[in-house]
N, C-alpha and C positions, 0 to 999 in steps of 0.2 A: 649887822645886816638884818638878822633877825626882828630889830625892833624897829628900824628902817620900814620896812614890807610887814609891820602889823598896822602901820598908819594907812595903808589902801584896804579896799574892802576884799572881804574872804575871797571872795572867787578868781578877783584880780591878781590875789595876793600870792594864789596858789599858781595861778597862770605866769605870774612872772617868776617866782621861784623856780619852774620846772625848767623852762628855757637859763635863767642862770644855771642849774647846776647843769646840763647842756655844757654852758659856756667852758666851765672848771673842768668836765669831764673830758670835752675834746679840743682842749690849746694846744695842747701838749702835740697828738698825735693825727690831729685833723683840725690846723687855724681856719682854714676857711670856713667849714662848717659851725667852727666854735664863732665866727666871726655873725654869720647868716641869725644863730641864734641870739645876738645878742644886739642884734638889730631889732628882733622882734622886741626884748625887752625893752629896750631903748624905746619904742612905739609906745608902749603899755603904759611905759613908768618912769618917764625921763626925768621926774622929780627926786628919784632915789638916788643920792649918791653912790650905794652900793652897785645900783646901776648903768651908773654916766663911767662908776673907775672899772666895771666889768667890760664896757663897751669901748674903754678907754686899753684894756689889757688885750682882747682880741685884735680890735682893730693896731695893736705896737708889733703882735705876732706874725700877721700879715704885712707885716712895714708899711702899712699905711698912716704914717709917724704924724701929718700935718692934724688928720682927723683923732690919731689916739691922743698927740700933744692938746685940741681941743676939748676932749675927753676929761681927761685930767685934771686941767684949769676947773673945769667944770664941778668937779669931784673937790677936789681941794678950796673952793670958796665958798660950798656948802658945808663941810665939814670944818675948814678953818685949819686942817692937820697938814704936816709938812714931807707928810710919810711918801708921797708921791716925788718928791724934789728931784731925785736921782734918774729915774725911770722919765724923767720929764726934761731934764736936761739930757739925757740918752736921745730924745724923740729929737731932740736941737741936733745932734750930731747926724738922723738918719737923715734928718733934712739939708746936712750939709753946710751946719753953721756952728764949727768948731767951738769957734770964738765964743757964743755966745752959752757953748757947756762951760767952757771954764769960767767964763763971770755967772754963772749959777754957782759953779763951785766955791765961789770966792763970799757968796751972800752969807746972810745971818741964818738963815736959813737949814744951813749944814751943821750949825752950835746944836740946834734943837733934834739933831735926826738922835737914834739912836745907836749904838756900835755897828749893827750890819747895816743900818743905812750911811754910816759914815763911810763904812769901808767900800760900798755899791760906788759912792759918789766918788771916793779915791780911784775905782775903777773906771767909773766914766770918764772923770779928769786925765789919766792917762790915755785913754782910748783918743781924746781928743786930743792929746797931746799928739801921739802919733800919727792920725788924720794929718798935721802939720806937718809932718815930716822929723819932729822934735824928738828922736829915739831916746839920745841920753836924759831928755826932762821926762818922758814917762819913765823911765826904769827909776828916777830919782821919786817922783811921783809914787811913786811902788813901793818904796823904800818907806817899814812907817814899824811901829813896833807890832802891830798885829801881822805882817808879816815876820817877823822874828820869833814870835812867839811858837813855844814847843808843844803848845796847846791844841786839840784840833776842836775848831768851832765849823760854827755850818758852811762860815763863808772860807775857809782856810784856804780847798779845793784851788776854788777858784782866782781867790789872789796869788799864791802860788804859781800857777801856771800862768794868769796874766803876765805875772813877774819872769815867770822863766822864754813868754814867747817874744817877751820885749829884748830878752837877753841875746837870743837866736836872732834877732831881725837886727840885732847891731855887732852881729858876727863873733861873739862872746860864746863861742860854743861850750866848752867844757862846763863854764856857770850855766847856761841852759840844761846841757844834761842833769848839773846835781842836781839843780829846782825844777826839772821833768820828774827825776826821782824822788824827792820832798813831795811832791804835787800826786801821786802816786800811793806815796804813805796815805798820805790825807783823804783819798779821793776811794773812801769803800763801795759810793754807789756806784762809781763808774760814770761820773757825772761829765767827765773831762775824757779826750783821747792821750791823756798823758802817757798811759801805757805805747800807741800807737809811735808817738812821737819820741818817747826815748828808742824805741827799738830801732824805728829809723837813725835815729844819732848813730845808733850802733852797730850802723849797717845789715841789719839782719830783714830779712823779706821775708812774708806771709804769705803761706802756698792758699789757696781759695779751694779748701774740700770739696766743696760742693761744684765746684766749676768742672775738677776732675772727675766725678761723681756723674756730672752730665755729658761726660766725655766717653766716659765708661759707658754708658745706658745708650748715648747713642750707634757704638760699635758693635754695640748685642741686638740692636736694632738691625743693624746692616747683615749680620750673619742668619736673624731669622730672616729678611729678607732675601737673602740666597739662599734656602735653605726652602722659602715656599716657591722662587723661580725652580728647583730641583725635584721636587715636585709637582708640580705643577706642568715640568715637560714629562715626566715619569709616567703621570698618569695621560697625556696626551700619545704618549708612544703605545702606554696599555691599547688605549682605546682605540687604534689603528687597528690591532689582531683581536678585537673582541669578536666573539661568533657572531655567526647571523641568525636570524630565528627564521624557520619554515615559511617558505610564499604559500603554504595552502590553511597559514595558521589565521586565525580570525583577526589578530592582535597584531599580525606583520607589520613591518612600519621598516621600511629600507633605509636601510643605512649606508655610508660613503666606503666601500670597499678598497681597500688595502692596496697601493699603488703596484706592489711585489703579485696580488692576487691577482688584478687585472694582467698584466703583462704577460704572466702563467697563462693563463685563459687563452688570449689574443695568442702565443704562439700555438696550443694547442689547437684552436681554430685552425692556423695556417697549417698544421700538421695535414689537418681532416680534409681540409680542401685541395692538398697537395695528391691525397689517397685517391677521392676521388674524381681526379682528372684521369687518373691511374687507372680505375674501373672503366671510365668511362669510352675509353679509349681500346681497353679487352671488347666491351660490348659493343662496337663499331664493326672492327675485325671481324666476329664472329657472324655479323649481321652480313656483311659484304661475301663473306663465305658460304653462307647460305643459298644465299640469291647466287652467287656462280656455278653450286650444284647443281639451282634449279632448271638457270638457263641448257644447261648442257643435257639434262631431261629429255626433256620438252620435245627435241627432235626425234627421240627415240620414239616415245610414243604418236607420232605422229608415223612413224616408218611401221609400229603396228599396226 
C-alpha cells in the first residue's frame, strides 16, 4: 500500500492515507463511519488499488455486497492477485446467488489462493451450500484435513465452529457440542460465541449482573424517594407551629396561622362576647333602678 500512495503527490498522499487508516480503525466497531471514510478516499484516489479493495471491505461490512463486489473486481484487475476470490464470491452469496459462489469455488482460481484462503473459500462454499438448503453437502464441505488437524492455526476457530453449527442445524446434536468444544480450545480471542453456544447445549442460563444491578439501584431510588415524601411532610407539619414574630416588629411579614390556633381564638372570642351580653344586661337593671328612685322623689319635693 505503501508504495501504492508514494505514486500520488505528498499532500494527496498524506490525505488519503489518513482517511484509510479511518477506514482499518473503525470496520470493526463503527462500518458505517468506516464506510463514509472510504468514500472520501475513493474521491481522492480511486486509481489505488489499496483503495478501490479498502472501499471494496467497508462497503462488504455494511452489506452493501453489489458495490463491495464492484470494489473488488476493481482491486483485483489492477493488481492481477487472486487474494480477493473468497470474499468476492461471499459478495455472490449476499446478493443472493448461491450458485454462482460455488462455480467460483469450483475455478482455477482457488489452486492459486493460499492455505487460509483456501480454507475462507471452503467456508463460503459451505455457507452456500446451506443457502440451498444442502445441510449434509455443507458439513461434507467442511469435512477437509485442515479441519482434523490438531494444530491450531488462525483460521482453526472458525472452521470448527462453522463445522460444528452445520452439525446442530441437521439436528446431530451431541457432534455439535464436541466441535462447540474443539471450537472453544481453538478460539483464545474469543473471536466465536462458541463458549455461548455449548452452554446452551447444556442447558445452562446466564444471569445478566448488570440487569440485577439495575434492579437494585432502581429500588434504592424508590426508598429515597419515600424517604424525601417523609420529610418533606415532616417539615410541612413543623411549619404549621412555627412562631410568629411581633406586628409592632419592622420585619413582620404574616404568616398562615395554625388551623388548631384560629379555632382556639374564635372560641375564646365567643367566650368574651357571651360575658358581655352578661354586663350588659347588670348595667340596664341598675340604670332602670335609678330612674324608679328618682321618679318616686320628685313628688316629695314638690310637697316641700
Amino acid at each position: 500500500m505503501r508504495q501504492e500512495l508514494l505514486s500520488l503527490p505528498k499532500g494527496l498522499a498524506e490525505e488519503v492515507s489518513k482517511n484509510l487508516v479511518m477506514v482499518a480503525r473503525l470496520i470493526d466497531e463503527d462500518p458505517e463511519r468506516a464506510y463514509a471514510y472510504s468514500r472520501i478516499a475513493l474521491r481522492l484516489a480511486s486509481r489505488v488499488a489499496a483503495v478501490r479493495e479498502a472501499a471494496g471491505f467497508a462497503a462488504y461490512a455494511t452489506q452493501k455486497y453489489s458495490e463491495a463486489l464492484a470494489e473488488f473486481r476493481a482491486a483485483k484487475r489492477m493488481t492481477g492477485s487472486v487474494e480477493l476470490w473468497p470474499v468476492m464470491a461471499d459478495c455472490e452469496r449476499g446478493l443472493g446467488r448461491p450458485e454462482r459462489a460455488l462455480a467460483m469455488a469450483g475455478e482455477p482460481e482457488v489452486q492459486k489462493l493460499d492455505k487460509a484462503g483456501q480454507v475462507e473459500m471452503r467456508l463460503v462454499a459451505a455457507g452456500a451450500r446451506r443457502d440451498q438448503g444442502q445441510l449434509e453437502a455443507a458439513i461434507v464441505t467442511l469435512q477437509s484435513p485442515e479441519l482434523a488437524s490438531s494444530t491450531v492455526q488462525p483460521w482453526t476457530a472458525r472452521l470448527r465452529y462453522a463445522y460444528a453449527d452445520a452439525l446442530l442445524a441437521a439436528d446431530r446434536e451431541d457432534e455439535a457440542r464436541e466441535w462447540f468444544a474443539k471450537t472453544l480450545e481453538a478460539d483464545k480471542d474469543g473471536a466465536t460465541d462458541a463458549s455461548d453456544r455449548l452452554a446452551e447445549l447444556d442447558g445452562v442460563e446466564f444471569v445478566d449482573a448488570s440487569a440485577e444491578d439495575a434492579d437494585v439501584d432502581v429500588d434504592v431510588d424508590d426508598e429515597d424517594d419515600d424517604d424525601d415524601d417523609a420529610e418533606v411532610a415532616a417539615a410541612e407539619r413543623a411549619s404549621d407551629v412555627a412562631e410568629y414574630y411581633d406586628e409592632d416588629d419592622e420585619e413582620y411579614e404574616p404568616q398562615e396561622r395554625p388551623v388548631a390556633s384560629v379555632r382556639a381564638d374564635e372560641e375564646s372570642d365567643d367566650r368574651d362576647e357571651e360575658s358581655d351580653d352578661r354586663d350588659d344586661e347588670f348595667d340596664v337593671t341598675d340604670e332602670d333602678a335609678v330612674t324608679d328612685e328618682g321618679d318616686e322623689q320628685e313628688p316629695d319635693r314638690d310637697k316641700v
